[in-house]
N, C-alpha and C positions, 0 to 999 in steps of 0.2 A: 440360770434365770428361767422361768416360766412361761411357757407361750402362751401369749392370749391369744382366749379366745371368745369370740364376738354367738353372741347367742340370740336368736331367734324363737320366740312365743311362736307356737303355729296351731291352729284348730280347724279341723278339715272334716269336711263332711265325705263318710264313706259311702260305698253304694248301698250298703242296707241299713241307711239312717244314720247309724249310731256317728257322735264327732269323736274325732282320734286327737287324741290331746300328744304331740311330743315337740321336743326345740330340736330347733339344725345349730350345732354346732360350728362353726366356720371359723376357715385362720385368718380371713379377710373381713373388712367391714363394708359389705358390697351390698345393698336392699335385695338387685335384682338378683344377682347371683345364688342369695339363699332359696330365692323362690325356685333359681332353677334347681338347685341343689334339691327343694324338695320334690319337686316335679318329678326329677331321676329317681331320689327312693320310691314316691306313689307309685313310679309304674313297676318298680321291681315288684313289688307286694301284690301289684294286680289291680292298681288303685288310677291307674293312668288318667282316669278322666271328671278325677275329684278335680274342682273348682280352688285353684292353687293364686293366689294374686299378696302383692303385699300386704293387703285387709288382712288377710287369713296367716300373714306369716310375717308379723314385723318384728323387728331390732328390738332386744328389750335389757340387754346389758353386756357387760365387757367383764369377762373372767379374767383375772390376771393371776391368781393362785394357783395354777395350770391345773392341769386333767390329768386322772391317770394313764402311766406309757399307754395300753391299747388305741387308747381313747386320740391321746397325743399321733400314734404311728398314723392312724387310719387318717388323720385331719391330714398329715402330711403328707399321705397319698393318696388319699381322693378327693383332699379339697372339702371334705365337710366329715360330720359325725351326726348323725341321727340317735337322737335321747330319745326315747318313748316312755310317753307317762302314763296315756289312758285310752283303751279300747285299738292300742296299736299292735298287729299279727308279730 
């Protein structure tokens, strides 16, 4: 059977303007969770003090087709996956 998973719209303004378009992946359906979930990857990137709120980061559907294994392993150990779509390091 396939893991779902609960995926996150997110548009976040970087510090030199440009917005970073990607989805937080997550194996729970939790609002606030994903924001922190994003909040952790911003700061890895160096992004820590983008404007992270659920505006900027809401629920926008449920995968049940699962992901591929990588994708699948990392949800199960750190609790999210970061997809990057657009203007993200």
């Amino acid at each position: 059977m396939a893991m779902e998973v609960y995926v996150y719209d997110t548009y976040v303004e970087a510090k030199d303007g440009r917005t970073m378009h990607f989805d937080v992946f997550s194996g729970v359906r939790d609002d606030a969770k994903a924001v922190e979930q994003a909040k952790q990857w911003l700061e890895e990137i160096g992004e820590g003090d983008a404007v992270i709120t659920s505006k900027e980061c809401n629920f926008c559907h449920v995968d049940s087709r699962g992901v591929p294994e990588p994708i699948e392993k990392q949800i199960k150990e750190k609790g999210f996956y970061i997809y990057k779509m657009e203007n993200c390091p």
